[in-house]
DOKOL-842035 format. One record per atom (N, C-alpha, C): residue number from 1; atom name; x, y, z. Coordinates in nm, 2 decimals. Layout:
BEGIN
R   num   atomo     east    north       up
R   NUM      CA        X        Y        Z
...
//
This chain:
BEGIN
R   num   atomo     east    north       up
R     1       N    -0.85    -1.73    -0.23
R     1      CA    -0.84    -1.84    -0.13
R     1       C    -0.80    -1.78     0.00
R     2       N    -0.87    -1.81     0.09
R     2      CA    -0.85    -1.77     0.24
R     2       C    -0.70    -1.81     0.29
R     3       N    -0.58    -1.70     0.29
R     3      CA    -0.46    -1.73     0.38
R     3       C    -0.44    -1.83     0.50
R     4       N    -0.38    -1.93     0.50
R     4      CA    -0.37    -2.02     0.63
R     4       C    -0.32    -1.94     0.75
R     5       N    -0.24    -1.86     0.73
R     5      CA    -0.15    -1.83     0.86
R     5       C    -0.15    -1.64     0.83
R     6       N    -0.22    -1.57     0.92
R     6      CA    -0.17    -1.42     0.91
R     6       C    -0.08    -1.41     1.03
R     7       N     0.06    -1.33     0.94
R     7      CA     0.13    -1.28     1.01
R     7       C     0.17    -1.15     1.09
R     8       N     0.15    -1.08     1.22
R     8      CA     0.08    -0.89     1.21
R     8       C     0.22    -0.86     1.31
R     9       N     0.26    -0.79     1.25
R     9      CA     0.39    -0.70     1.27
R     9       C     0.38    -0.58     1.32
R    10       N     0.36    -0.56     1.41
R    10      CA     0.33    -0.45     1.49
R    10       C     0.50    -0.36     1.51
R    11       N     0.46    -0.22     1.44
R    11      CA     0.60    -0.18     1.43
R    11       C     0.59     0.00     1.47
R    12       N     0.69     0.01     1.49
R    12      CA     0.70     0.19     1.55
R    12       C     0.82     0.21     1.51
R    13       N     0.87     0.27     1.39
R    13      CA     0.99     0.36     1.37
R    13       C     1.11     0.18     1.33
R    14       N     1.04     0.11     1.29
R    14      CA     1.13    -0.04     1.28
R    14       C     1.25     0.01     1.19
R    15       N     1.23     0.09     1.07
R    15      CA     1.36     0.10     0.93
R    15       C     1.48     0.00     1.02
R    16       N     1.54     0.02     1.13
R    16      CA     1.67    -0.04     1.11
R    16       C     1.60    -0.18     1.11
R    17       N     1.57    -0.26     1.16
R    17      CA     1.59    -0.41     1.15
R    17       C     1.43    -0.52     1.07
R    18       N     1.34    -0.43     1.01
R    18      CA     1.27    -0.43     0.96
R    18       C     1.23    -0.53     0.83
R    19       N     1.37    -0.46     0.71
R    19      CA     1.39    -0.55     0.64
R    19       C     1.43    -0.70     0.66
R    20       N     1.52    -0.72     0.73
R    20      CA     1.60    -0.84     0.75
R    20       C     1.45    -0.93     0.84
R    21       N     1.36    -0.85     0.92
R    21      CA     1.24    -0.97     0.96
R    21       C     1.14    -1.01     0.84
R    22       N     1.13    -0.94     0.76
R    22      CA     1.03    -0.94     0.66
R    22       C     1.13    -1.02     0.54
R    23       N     1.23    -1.02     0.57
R    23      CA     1.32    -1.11     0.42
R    23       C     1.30    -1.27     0.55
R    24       N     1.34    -1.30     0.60
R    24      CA     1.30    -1.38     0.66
R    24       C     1.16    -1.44     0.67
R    25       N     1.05    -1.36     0.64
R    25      CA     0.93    -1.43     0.65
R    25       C     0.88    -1.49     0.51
R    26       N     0.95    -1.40     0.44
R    26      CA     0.96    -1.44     0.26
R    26       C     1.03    -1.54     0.25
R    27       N     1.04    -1.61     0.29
R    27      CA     1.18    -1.76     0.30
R    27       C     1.08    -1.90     0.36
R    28       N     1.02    -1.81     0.42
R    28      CA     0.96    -1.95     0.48
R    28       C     0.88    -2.03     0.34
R    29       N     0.84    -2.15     0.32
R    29      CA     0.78    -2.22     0.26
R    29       C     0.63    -2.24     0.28
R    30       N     0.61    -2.14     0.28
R    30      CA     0.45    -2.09     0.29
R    30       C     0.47    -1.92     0.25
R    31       N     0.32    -1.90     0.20
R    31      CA     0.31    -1.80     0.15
R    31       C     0.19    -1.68     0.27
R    32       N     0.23    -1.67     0.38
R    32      CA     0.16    -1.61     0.48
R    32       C     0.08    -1.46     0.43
R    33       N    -0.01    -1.43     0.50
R    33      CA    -0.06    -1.27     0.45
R    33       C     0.02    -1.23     0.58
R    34       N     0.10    -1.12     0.55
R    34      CA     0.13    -1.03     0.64
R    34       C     0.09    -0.86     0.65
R    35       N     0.08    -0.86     0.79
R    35      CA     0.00    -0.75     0.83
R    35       C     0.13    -0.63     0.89
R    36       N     0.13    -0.55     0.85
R    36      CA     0.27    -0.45     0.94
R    36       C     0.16    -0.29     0.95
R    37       N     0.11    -0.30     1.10
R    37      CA     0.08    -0.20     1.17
R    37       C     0.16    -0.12     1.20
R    38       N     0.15    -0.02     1.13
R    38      CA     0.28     0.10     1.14
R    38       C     0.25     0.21     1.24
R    39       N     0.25     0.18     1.36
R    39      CA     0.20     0.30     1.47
R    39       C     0.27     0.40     1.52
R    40       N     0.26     0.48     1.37
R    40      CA     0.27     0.61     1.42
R    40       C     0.45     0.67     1.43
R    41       N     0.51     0.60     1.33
R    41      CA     0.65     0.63     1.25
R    41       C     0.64     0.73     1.17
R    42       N     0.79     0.79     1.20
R    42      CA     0.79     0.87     1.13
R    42       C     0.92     0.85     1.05
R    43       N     0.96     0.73     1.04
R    43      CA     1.04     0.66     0.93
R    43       C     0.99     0.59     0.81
R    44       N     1.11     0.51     0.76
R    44      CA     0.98     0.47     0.61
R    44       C     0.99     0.32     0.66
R    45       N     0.91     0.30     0.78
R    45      CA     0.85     0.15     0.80
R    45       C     0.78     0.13     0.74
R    46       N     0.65     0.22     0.69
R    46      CA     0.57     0.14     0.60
R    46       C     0.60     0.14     0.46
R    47       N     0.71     0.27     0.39
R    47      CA     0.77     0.20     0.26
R    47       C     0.84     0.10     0.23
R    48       N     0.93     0.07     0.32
R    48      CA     0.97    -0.09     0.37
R    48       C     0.83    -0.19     0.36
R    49       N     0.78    -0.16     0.43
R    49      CA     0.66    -0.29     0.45
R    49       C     0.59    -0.32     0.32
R    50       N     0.58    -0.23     0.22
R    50      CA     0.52    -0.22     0.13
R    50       C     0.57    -0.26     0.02
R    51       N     0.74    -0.23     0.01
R    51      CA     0.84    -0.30    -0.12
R    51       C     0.87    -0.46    -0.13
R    52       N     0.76    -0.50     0.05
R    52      CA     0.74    -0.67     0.07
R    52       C     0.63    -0.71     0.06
R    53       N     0.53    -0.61    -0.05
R    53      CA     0.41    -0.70    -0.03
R    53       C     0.33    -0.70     0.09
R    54       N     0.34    -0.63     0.23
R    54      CA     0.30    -0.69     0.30
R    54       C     0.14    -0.56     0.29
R    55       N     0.01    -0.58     0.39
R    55      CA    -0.10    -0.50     0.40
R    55       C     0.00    -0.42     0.49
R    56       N    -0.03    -0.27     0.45
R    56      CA    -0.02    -0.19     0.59
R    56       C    -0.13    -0.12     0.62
R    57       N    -0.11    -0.12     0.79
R    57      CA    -0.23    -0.04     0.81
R    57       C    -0.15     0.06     0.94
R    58       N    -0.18     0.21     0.92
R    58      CA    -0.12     0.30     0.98
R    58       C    -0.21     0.34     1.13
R    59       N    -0.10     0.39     1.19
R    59      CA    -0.20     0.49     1.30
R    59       C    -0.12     0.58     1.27
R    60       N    -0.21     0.70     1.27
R    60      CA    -0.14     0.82     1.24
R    60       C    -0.05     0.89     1.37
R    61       N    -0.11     0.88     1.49
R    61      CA    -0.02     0.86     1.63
R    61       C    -0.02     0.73     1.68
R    62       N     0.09     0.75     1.76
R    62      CA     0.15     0.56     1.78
R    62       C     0.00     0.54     1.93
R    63       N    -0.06     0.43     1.90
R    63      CA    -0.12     0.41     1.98
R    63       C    -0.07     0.29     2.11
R    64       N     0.04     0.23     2.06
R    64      CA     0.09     0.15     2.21
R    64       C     0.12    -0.01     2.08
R    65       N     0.17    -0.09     2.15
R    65      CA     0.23    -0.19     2.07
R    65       C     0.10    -0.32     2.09
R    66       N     0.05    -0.32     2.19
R    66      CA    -0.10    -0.39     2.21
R    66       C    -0.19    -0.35     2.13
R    67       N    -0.23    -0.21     2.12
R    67      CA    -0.37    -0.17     2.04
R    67       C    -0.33    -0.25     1.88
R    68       N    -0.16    -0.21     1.84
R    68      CA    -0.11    -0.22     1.70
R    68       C    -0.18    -0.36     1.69
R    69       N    -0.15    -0.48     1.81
R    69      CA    -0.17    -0.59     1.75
R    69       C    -0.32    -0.65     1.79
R    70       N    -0.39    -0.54     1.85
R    70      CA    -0.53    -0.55     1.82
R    70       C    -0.59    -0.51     1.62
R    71       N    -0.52    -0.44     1.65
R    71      CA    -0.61    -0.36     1.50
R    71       C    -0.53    -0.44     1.37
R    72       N    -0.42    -0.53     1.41
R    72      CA    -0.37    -0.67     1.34
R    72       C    -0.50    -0.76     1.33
R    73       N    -0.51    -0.79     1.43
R    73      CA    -0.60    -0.91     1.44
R    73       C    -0.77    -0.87     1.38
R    74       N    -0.82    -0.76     1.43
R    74      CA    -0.95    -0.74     1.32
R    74       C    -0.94    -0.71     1.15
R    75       N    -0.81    -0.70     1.16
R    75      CA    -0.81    -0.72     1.01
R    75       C    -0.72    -0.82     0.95
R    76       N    -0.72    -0.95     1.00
R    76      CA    -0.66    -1.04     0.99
R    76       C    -0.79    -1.17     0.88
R    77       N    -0.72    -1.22     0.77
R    77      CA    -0.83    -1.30     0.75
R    77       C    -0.78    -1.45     0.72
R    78       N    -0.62    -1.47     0.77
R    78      CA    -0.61    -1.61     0.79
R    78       C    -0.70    -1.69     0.90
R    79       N    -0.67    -1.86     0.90
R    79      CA    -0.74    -1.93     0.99
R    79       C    -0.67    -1.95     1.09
R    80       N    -0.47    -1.90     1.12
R    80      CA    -0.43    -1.91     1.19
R    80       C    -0.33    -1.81     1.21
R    81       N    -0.32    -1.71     1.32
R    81      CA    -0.28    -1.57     1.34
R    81       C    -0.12    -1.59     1.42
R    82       N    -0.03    -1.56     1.42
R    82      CA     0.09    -1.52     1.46
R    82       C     0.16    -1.38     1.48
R    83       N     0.22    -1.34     1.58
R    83      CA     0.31    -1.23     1.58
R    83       C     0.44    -1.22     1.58
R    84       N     0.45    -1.14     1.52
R    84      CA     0.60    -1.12     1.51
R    84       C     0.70    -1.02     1.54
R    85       N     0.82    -0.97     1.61
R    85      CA     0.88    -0.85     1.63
R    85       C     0.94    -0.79     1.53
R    86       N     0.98    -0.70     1.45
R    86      CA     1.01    -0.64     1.39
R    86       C     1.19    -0.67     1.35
R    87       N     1.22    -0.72     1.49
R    87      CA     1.37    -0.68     1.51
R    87       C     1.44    -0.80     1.54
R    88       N     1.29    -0.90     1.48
R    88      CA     1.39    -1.12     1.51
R    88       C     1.36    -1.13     1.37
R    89       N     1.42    -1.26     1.35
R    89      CA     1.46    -1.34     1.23
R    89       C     1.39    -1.48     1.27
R    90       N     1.31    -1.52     1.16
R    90      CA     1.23    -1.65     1.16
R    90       C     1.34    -1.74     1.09
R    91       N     1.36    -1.85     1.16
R    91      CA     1.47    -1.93     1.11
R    91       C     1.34    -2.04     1.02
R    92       N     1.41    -2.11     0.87
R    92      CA     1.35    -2.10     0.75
R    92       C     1.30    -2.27     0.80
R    93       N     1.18    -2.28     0.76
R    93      CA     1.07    -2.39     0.77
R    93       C     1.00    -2.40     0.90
R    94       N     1.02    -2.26     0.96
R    94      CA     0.90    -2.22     1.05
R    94       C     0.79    -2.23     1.07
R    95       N     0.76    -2.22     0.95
R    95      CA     0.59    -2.18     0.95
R    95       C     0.53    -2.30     0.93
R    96       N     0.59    -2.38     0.84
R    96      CA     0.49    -2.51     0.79
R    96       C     0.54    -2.58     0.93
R    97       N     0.65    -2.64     0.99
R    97      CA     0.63    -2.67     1.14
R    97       C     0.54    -2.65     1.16
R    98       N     0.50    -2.53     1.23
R    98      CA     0.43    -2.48     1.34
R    98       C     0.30    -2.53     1.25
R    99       N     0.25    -2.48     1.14
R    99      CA     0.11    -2.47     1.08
R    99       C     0.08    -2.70     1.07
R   100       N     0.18    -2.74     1.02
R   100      CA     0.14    -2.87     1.03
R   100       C     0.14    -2.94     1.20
R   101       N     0.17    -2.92     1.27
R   101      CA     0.15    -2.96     1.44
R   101       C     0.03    -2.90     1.46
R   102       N    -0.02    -2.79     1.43
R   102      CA    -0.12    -2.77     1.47
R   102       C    -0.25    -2.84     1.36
R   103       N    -0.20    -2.84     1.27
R   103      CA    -0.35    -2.92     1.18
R   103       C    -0.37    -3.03     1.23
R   104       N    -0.24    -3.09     1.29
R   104      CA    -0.24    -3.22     1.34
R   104       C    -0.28    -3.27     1.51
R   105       N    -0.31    -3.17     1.56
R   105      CA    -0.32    -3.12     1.66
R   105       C    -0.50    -3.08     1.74
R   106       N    -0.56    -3.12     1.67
R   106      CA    -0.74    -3.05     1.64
R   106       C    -0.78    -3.06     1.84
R   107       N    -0.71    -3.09     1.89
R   107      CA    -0.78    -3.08     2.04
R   107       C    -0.65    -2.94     2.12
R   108       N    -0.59    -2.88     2.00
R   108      CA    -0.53    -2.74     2.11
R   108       C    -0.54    -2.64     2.00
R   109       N    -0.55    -2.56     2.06
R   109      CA    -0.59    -2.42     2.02
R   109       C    -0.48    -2.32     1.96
R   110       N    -0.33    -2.37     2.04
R   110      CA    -0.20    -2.33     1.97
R   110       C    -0.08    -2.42     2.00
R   111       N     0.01    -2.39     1.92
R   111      CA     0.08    -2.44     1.90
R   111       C     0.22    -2.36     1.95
R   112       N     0.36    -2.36     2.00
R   112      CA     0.47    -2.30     2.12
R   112       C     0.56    -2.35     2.03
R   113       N     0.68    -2.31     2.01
R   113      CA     0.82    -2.37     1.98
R   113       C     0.89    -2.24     2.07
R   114       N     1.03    -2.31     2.03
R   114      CA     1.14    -2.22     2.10
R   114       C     1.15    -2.11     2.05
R   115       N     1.27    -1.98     2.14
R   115      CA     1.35    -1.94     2.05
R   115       C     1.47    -1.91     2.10
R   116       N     1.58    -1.83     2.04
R   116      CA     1.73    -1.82     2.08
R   116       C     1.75    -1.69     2.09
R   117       N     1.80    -1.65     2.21
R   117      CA     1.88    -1.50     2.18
R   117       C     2.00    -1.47     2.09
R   118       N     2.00    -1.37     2.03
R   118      CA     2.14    -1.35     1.97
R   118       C     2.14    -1.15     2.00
R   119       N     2.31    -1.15     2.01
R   119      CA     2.31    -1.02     2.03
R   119       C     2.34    -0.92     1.88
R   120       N     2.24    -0.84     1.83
R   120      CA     2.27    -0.81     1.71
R   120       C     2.41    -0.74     1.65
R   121       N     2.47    -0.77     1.55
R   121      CA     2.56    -0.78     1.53
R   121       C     2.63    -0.64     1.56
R   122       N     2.60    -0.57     1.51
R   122      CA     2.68    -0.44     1.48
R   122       C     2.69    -0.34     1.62
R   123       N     2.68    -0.42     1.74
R   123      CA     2.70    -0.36     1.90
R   123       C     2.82    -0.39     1.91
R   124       N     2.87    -0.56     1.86
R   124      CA     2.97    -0.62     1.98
R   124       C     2.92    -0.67     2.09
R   125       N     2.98    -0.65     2.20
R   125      CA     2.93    -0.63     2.30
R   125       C     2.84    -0.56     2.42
R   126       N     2.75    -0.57     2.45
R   126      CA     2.69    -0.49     2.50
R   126       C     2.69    -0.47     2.67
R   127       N     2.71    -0.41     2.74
R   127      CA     2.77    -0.43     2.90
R   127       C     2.62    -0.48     2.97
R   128       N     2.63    -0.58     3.09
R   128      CA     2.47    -0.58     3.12
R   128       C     2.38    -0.69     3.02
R   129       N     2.42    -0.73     2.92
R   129      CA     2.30    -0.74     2.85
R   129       C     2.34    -0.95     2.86
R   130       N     2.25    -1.03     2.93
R   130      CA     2.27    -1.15     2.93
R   130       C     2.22    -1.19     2.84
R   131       N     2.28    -1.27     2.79
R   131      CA     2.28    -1.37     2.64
R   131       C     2.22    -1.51     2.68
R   132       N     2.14    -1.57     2.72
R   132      CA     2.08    -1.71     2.74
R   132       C     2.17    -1.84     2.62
R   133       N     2.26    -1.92     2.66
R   133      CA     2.32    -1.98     2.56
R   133       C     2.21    -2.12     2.55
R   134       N     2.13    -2.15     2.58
R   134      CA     2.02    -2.24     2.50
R   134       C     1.92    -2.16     2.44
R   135       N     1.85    -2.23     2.37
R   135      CA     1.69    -2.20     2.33
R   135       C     1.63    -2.25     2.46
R   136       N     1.51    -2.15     2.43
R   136      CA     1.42    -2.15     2.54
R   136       C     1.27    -2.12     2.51
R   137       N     1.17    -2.22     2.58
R   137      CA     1.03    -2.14     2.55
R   137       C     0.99    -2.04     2.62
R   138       N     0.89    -1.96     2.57
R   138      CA     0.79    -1.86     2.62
R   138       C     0.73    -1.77     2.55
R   139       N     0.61    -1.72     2.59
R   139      CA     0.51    -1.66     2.49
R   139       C     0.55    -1.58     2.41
R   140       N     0.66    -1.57     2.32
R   140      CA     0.70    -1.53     2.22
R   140       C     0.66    -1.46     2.11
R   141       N     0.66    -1.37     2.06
R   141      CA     0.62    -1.37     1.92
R   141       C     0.73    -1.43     1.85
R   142       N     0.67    -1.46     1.73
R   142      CA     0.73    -1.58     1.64
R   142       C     0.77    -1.70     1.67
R   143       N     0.72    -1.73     1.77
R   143      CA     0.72    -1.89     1.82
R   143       C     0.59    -1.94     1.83
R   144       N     0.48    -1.88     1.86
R   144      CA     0.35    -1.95     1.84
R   144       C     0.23    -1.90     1.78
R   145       N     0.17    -2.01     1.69
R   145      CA     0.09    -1.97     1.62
R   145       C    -0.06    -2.03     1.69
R   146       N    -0.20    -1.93     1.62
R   146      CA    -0.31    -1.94     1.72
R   146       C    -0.39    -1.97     1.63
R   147       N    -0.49    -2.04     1.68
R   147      CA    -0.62    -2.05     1.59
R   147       C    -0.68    -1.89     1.60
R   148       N    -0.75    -1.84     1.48
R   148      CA    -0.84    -1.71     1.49
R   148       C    -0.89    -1.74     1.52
R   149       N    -0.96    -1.87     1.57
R   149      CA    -1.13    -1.84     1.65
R   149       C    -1.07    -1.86     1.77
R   150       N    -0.99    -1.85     1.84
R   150      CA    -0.93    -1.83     2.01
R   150       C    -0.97    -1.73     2.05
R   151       N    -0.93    -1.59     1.90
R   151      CA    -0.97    -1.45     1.95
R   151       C    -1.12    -1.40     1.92
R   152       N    -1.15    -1.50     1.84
R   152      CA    -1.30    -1.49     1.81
R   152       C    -1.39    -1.52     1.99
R   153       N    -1.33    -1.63     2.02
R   153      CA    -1.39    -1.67     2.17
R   153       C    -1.40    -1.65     2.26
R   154       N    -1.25    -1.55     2.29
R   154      CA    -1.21    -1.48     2.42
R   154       C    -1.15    -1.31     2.43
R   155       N    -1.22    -1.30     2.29
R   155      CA    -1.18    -1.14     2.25
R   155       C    -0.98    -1.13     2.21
R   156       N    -0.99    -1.01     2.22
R   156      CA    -0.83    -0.97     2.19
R   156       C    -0.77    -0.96     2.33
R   157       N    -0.63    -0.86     2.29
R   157      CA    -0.58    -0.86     2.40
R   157       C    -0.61    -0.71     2.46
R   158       N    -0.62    -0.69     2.60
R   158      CA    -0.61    -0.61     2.68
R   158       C    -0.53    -0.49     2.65
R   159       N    -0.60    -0.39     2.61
R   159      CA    -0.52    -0.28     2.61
R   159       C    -0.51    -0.18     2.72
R   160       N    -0.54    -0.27     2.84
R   160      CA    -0.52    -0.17     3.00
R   160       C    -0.37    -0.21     3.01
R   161       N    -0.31    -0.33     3.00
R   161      CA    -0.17    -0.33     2.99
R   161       C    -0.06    -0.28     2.94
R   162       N     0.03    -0.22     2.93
R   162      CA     0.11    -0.20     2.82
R   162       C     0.23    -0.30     2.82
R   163       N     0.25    -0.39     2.89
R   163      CA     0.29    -0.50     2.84
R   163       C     0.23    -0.62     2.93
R   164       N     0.24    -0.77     2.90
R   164      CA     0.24    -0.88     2.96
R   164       C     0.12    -0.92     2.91
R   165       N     0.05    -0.82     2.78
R   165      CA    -0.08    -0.88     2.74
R   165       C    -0.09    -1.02     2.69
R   166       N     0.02    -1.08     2.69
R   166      CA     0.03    -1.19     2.62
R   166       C    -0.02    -1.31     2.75
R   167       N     0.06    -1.28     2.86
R   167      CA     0.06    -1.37     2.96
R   167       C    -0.12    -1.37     3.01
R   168       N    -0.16    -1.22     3.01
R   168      CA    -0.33    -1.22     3.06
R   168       C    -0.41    -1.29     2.93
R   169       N    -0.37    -1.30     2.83
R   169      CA    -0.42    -1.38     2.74
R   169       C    -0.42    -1.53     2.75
R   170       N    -0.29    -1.55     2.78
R   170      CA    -0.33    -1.74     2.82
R   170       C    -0.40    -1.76     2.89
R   171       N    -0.40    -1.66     3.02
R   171      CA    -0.50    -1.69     3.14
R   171       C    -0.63    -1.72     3.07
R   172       N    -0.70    -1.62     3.01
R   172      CA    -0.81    -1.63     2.93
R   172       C    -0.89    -1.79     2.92
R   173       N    -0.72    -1.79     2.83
R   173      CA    -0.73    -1.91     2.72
R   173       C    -0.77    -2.04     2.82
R   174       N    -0.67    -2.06     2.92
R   174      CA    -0.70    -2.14     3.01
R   174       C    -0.79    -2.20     3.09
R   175       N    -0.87    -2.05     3.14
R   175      CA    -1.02    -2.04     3.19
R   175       C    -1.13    -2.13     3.08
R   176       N    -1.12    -2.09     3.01
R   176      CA    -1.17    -2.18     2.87
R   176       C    -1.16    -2.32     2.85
R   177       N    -1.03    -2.37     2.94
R   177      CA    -0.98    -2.47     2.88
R   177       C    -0.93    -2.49     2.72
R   178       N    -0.85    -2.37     2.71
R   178      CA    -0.79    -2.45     2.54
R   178       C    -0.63    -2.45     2.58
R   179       N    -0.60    -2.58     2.50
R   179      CA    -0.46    -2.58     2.55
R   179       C    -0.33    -2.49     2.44
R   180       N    -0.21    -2.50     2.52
R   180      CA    -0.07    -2.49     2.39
R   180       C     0.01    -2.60     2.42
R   181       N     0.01    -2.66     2.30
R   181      CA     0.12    -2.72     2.30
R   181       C     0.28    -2.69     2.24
R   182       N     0.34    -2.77     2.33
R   182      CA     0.52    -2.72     2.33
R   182       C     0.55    -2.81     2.23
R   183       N     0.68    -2.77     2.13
R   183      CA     0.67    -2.81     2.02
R   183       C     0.86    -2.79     2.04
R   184       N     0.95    -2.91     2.03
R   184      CA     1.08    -2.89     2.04
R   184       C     1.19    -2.87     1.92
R   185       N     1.17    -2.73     1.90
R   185      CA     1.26    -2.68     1.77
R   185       C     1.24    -2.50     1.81
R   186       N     1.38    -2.50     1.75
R   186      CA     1.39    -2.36     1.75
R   186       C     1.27    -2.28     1.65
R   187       N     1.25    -2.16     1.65
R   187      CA     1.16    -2.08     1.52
R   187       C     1.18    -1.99     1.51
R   188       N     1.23    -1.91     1.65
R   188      CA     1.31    -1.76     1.59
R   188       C     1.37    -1.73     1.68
R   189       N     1.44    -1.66     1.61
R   189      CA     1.61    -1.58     1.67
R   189       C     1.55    -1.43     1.72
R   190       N     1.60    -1.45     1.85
R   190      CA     1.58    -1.27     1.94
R   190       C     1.64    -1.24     1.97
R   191       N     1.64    -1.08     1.87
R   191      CA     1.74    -0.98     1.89
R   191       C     1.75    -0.88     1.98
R   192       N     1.84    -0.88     2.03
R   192      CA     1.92    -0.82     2.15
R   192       C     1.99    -0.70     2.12
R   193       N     1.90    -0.58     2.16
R   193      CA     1.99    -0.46     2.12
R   193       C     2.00    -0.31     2.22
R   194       N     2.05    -0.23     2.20
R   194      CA     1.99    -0.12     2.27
R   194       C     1.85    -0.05     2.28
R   195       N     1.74    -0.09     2.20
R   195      CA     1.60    -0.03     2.23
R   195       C     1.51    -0.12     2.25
R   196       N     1.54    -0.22     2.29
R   196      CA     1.43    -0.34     2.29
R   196       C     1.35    -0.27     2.39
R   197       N     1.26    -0.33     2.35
R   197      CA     1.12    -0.25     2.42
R   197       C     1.11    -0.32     2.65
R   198       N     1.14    -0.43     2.65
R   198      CA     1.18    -0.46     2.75
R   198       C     1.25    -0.40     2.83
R   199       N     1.35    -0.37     2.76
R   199      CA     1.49    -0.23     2.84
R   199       C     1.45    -0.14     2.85
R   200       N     1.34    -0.06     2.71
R   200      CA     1.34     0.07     2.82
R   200       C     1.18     0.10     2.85
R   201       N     1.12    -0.02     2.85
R   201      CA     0.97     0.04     2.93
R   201       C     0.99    -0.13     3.08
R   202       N     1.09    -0.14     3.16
R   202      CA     1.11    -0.19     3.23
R   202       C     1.00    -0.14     3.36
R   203       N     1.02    -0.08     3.42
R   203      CA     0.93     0.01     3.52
R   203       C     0.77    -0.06     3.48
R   204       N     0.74     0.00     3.42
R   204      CA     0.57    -0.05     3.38
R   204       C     0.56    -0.17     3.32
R   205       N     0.64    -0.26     3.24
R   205      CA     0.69    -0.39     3.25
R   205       C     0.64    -0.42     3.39
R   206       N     0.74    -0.44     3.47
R   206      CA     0.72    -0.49     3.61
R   206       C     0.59    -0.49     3.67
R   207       N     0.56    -0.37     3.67
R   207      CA     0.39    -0.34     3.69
R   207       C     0.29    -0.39     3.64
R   208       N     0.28    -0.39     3.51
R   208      CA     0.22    -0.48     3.46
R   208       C     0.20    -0.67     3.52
R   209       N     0.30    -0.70     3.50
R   209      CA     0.30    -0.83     3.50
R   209       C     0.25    -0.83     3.67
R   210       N     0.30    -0.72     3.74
R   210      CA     0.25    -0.80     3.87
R   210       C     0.14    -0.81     3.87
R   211       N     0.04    -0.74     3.82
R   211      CA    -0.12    -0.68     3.83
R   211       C    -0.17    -0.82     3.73
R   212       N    -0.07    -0.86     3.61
R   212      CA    -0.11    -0.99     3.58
R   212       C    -0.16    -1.13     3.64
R   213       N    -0.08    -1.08     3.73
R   213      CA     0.01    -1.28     3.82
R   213       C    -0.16    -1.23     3.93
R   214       N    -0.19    -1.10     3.97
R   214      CA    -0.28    -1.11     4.06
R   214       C    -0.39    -1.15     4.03
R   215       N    -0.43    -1.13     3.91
R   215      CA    -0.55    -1.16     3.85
R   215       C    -0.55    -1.31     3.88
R   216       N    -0.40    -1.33     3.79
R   216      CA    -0.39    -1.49     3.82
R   216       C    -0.45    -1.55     3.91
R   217       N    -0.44    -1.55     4.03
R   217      CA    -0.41    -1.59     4.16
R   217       C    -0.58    -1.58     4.20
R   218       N    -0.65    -1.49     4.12
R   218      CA    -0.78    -1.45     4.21
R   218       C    -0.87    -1.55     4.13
R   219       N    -0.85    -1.58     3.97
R   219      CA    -0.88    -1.70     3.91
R   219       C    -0.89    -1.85     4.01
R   220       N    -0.74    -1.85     4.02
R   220      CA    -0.75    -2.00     4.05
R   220       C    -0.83    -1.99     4.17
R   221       N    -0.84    -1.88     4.28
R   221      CA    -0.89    -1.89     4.38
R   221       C    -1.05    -1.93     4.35
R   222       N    -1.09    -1.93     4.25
R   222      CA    -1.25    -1.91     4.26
R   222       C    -1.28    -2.09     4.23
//
């Protein structure tokens, strides 16, 4: 039987916080296929990924965290696709949320919920590092789930970016007219640490997104 929901884990060197996201997806009340794209570790992410059951599929050099969740998605055979970070926790009845709003839902293409920062435990404190004390939305992994034919319709994501593929992907979506709807509940907890990928590819972060927002901008112009 065809999986309802594939889950693609796009991971590089994950061992420390690995297990605790994949015991977390095992909790949810659904039984998801999960995908853990191992790009190009030289830790045992994918013997981890594997002592959960999940598909692995390696790059033997790390090709970038976008391509990882390109080569998720072609080998993805649920009817509805989600991402996930390696390094959050899916808080438990996640999935059927998200998966029943969207069945129920047949005029939007995805489905948005929150999520919460937390700073992972074994720092303390971290100097610099702001903690958001509500939940909050935004394109998240592990907060929203997609129909596969979105990517069937409007291709994958952009791998000229190395980050903010997410945001040039709504654009897409939008041009299309397919909507997301916002959905008021938490669904995963984000972890806050010293390597988060935000902190240290900030510089091309920025870059990115601006080169995103312009695109933007030349859309609506037309």
């Amino acid at each position: 039987m065809r999986p309802k929901i594939t889950i693609i884990l796009p991971v590089r060197n994950g061992s420390n916080y690995l297990r605790e996201a994949l015991q977390s997806l095992r909790r949810q009340d659904m039984d998801p296929e999960i995908i853990v794209v191992n790009d190009g570790s030289t830790d045992d992410t994918a013997a981890i990924a594997e002592s959960f059951g999940c598909k692995v599929i390696s790059h033997p050099v790390s090709k970038g965290q976008v391509a990882a969740k390109n080569t998720g998605i072609a080998a993805a055979t649920g009817s509805c696709i989600m991402f996930m970070d390696h390094d959050d926790v899916m808080r438990e009845g996640t999935l059927k949320a998200l998966y029943n709003a969207l069945e129920t839902s047949p005029d939007v293409s995805a489905v948005e919920a929150k999520v919460k920062d937390f700073l992972s435990p074994e720092l303390g404190e971290l100097p610099g590092t702001v903690i958001r004390p509500d939940a909050y939305y935004g394109l998240f992994t592990g907060a929203i789930l997609t129909r596969k034919e979105v990517f069937d319709k409007i291709g994958p994501f952009s791998e000229s970016l190395h980050t903010g593929e997410i945001i040039e992907w709504q654009t897409r979506m939008n041009s299309k007219g397919m909507k997301i709807k916002k959905l008021d509940f938490i669904a995963t907890d984000r972890r806050l640490h010293r390597t988060n990928f935000g902190k240290t590819d900030g510089k091309v972060e920025f870059k990115n997104y601006a080169s995103v927002l312009r695109e933007r901008l030349k859309m609506r112009g037309k």
